[in-house]
Biotite code that builds the C-alpha atoms (Angstrom):
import biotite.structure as struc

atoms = struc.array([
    struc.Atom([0.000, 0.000, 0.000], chain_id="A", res_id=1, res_name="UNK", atom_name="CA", element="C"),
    struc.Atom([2.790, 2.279, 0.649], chain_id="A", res_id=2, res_name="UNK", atom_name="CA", element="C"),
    struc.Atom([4.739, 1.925, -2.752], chain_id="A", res_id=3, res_name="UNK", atom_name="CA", element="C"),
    struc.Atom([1.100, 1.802, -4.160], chain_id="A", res_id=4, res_name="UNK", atom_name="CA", element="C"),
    struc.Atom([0.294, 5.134, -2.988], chain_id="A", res_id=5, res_name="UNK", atom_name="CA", element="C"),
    struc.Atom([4.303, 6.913, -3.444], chain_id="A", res_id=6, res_name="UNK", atom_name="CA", element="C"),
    struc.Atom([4.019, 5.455, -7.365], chain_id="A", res_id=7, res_name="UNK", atom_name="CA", element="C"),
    struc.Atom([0.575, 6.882, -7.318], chain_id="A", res_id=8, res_name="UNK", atom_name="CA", element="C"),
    struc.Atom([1.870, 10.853, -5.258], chain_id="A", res_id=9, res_name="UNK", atom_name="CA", element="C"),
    struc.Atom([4.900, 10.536, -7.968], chain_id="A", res_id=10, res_name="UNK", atom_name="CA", element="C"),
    struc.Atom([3.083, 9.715, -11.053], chain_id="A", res_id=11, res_name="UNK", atom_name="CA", element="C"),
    struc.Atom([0.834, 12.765, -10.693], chain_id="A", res_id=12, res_name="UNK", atom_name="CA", element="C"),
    struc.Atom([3.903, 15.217, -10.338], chain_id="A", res_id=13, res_name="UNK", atom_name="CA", element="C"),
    struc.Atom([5.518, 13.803, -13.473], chain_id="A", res_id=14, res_name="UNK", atom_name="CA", element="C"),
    struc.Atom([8.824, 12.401, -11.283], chain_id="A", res_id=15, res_name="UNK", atom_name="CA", element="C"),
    struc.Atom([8.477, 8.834, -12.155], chain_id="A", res_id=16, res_name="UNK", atom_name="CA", element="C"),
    struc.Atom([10.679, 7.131, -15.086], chain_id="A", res_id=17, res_name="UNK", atom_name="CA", element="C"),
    struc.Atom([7.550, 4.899, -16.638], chain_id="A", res_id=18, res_name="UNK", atom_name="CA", element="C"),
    struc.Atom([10.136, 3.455, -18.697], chain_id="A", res_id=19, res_name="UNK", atom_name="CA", element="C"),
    struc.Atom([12.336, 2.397, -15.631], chain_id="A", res_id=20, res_name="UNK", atom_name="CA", element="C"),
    struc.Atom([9.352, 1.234, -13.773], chain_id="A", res_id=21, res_name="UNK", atom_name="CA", element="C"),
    struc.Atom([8.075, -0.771, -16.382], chain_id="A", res_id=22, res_name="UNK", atom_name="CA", element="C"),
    struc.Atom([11.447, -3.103, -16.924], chain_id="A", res_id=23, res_name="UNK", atom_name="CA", element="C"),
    struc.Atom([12.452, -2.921, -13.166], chain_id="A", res_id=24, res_name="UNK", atom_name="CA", element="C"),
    struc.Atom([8.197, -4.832, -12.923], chain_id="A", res_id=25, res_name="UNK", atom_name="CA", element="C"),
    struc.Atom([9.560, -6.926, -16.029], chain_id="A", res_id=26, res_name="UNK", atom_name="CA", element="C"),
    struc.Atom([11.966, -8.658, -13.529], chain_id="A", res_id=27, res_name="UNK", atom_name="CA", element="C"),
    struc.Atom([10.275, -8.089, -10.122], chain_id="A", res_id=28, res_name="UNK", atom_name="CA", element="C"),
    struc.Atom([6.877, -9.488, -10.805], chain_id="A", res_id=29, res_name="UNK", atom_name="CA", element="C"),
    struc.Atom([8.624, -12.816, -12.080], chain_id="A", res_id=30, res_name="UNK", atom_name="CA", element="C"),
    struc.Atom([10.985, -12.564, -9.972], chain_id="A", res_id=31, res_name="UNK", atom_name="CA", element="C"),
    struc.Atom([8.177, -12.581, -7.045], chain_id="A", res_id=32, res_name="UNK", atom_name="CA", element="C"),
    struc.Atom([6.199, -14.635, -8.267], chain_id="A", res_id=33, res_name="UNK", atom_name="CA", element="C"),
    struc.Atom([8.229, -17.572, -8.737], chain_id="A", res_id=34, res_name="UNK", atom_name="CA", element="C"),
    struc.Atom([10.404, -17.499, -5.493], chain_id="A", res_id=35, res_name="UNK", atom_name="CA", element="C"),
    struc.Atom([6.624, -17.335, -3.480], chain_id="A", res_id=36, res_name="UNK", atom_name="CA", element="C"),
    struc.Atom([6.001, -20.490, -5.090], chain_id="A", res_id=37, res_name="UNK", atom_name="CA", element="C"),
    struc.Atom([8.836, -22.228, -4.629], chain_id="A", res_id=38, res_name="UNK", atom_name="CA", element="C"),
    struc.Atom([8.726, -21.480, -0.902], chain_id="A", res_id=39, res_name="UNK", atom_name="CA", element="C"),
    struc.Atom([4.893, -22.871, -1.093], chain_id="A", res_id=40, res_name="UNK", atom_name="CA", element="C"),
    struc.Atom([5.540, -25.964, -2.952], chain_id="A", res_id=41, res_name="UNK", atom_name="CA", element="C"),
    struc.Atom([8.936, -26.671, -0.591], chain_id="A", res_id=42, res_name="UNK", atom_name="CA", element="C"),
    struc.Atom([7.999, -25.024, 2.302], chain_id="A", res_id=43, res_name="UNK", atom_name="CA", element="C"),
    struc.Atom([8.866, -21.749, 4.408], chain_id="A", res_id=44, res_name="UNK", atom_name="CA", element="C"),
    struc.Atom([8.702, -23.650, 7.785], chain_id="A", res_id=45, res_name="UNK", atom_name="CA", element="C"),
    struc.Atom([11.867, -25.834, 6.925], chain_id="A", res_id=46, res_name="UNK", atom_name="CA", element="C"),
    struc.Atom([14.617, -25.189, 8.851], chain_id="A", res_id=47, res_name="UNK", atom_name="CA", element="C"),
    struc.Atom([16.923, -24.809, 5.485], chain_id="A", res_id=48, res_name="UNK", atom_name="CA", element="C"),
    struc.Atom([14.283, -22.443, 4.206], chain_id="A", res_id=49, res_name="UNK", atom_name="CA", element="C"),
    struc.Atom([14.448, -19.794, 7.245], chain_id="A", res_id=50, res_name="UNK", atom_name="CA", element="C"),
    struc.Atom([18.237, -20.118, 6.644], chain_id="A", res_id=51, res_name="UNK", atom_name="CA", element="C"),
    struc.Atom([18.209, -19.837, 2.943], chain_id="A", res_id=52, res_name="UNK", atom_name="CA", element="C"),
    struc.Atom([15.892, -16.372, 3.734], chain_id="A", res_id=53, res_name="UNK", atom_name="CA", element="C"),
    struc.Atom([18.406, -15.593, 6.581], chain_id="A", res_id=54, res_name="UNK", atom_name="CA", element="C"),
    struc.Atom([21.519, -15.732, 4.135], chain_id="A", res_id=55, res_name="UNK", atom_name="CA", element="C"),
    struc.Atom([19.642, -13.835, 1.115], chain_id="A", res_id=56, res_name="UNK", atom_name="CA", element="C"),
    struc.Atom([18.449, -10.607, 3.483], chain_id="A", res_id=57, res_name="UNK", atom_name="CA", element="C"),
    struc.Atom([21.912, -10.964, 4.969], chain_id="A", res_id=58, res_name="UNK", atom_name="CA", element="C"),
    struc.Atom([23.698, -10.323, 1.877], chain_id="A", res_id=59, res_name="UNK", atom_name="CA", element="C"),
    struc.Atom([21.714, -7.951, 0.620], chain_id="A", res_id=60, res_name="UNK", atom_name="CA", element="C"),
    struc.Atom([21.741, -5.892, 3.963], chain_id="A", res_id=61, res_name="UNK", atom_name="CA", element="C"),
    struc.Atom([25.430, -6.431, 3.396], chain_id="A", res_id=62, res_name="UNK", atom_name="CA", element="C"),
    struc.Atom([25.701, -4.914, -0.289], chain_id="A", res_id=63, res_name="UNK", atom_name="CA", element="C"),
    struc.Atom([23.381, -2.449, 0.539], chain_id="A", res_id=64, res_name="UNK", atom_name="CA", element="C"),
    struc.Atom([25.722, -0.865, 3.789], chain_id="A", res_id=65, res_name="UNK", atom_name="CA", element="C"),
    struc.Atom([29.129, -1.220, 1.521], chain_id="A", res_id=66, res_name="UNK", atom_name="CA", element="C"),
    struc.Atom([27.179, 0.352, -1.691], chain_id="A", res_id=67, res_name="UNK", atom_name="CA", element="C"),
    struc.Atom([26.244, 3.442, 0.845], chain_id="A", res_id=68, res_name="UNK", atom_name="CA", element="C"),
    struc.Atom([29.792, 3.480, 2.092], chain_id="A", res_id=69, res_name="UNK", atom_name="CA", element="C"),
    struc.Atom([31.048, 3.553, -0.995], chain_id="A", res_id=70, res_name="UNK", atom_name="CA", element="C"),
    struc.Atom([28.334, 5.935, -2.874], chain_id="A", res_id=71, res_name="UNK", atom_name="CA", element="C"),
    struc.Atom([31.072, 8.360, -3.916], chain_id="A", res_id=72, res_name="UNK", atom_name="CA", element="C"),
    struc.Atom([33.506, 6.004, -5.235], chain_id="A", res_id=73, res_name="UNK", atom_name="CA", element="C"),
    struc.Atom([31.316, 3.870, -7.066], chain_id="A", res_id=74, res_name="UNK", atom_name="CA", element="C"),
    struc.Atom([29.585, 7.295, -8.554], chain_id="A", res_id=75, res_name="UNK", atom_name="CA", element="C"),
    struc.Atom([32.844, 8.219, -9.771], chain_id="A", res_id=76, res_name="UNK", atom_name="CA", element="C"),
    struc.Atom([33.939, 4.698, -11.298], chain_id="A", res_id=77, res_name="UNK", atom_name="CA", element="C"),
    struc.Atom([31.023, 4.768, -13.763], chain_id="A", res_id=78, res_name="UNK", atom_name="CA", element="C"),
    struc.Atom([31.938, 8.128, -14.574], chain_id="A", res_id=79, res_name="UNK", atom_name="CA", element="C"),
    struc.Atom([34.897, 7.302, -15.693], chain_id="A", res_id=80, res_name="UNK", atom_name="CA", element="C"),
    struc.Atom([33.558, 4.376, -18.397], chain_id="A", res_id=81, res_name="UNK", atom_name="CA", element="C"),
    struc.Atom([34.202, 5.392, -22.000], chain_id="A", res_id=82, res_name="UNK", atom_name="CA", element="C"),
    struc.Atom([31.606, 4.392, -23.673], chain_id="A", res_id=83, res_name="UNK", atom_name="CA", element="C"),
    struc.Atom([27.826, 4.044, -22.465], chain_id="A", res_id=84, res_name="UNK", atom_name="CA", element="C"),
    struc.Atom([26.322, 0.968, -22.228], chain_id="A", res_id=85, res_name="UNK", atom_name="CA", element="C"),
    struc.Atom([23.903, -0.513, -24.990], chain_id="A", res_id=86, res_name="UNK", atom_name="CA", element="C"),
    struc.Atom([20.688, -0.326, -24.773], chain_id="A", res_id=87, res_name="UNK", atom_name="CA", element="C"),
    struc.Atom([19.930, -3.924, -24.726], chain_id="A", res_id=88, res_name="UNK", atom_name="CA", element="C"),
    struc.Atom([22.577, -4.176, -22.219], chain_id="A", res_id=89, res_name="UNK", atom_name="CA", element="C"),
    struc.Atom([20.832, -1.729, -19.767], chain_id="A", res_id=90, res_name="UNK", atom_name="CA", element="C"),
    struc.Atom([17.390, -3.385, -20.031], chain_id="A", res_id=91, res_name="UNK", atom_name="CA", element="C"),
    struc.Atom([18.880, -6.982, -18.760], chain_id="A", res_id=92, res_name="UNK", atom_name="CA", element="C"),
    struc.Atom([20.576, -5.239, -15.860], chain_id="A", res_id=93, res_name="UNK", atom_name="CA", element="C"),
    struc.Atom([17.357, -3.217, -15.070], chain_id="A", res_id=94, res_name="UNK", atom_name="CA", element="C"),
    struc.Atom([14.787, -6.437, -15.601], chain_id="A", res_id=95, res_name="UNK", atom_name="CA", element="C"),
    struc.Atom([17.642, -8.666, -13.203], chain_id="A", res_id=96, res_name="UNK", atom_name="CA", element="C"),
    struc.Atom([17.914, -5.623, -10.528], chain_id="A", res_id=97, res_name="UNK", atom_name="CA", element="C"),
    struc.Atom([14.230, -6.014, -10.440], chain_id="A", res_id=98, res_name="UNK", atom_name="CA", element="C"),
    struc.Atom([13.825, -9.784, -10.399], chain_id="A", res_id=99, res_name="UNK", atom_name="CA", element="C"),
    struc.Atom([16.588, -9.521, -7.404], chain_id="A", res_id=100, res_name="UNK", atom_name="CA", element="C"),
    struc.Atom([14.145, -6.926, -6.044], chain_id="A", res_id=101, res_name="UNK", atom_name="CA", element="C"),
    struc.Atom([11.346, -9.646, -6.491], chain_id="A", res_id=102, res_name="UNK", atom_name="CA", element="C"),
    struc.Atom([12.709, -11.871, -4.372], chain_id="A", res_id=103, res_name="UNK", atom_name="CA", element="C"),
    struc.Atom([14.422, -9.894, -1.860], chain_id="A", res_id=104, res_name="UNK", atom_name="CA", element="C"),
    struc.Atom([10.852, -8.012, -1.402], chain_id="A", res_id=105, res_name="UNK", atom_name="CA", element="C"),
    struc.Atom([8.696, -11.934, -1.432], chain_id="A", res_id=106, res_name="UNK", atom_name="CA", element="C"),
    struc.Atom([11.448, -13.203, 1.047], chain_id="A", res_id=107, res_name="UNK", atom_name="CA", element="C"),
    struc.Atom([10.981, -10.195, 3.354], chain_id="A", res_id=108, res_name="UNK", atom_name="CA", element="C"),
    struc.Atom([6.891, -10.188, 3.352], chain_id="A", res_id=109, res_name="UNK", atom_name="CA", element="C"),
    struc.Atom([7.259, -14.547, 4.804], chain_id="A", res_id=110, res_name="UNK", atom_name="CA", element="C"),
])
């Protein structure tokens, strides 16, 4: 309801990237969709399930902290690549950023 209703605030004031949103919900949705059911059909209550779920957040708690560390640095290696990337090239990236997005947001709602 809350990313509902920020999408919804943003939208109207013309700050949202459609185009962005659209291929980060070509890999999220999927990405969702199918780790929800593979935690139904083998279980969340399995002890190497809640581990599984404790590694995932863990690392991504992890990258998250050393990406924030390391805002400037990282800001200022892609500056320095020569040539952009191709188009095709950003649209995997975006749809896998939000497939990992997916799950990271399925595993967190169990």
């Amino acid at each position: 309801a809350t990313k509902a209703t920020g999408t919804l605030v943003h939208g109207l004031k013309g700050s949202v990237d459609w185009q962005v949103t659209l291929r980060l919900a070509a890999g999220s949705v999927p990405g969702a969709t199918v780790t929800l059911l593979l935690l139904h059909r083998y279980g969340m209550d399995t002890p190497g399930a809640s581990r599984l779920i404790q590694l995932v957040l863990g690392a991504a708690l992890l990258v998250t902290a050393v990406a924030l560390v390391f805002r400037p640095q990282l800001a200022a290696l892609g500056a320095h690549r020569r040539r952009a990337p191709t188009q095709g090239r950003t649209l995997l990236l975006t749809m896998l950023t939000g497939a990992m997005l997916g799950v990271l947001v399925s595993l967190t709602s169990v």
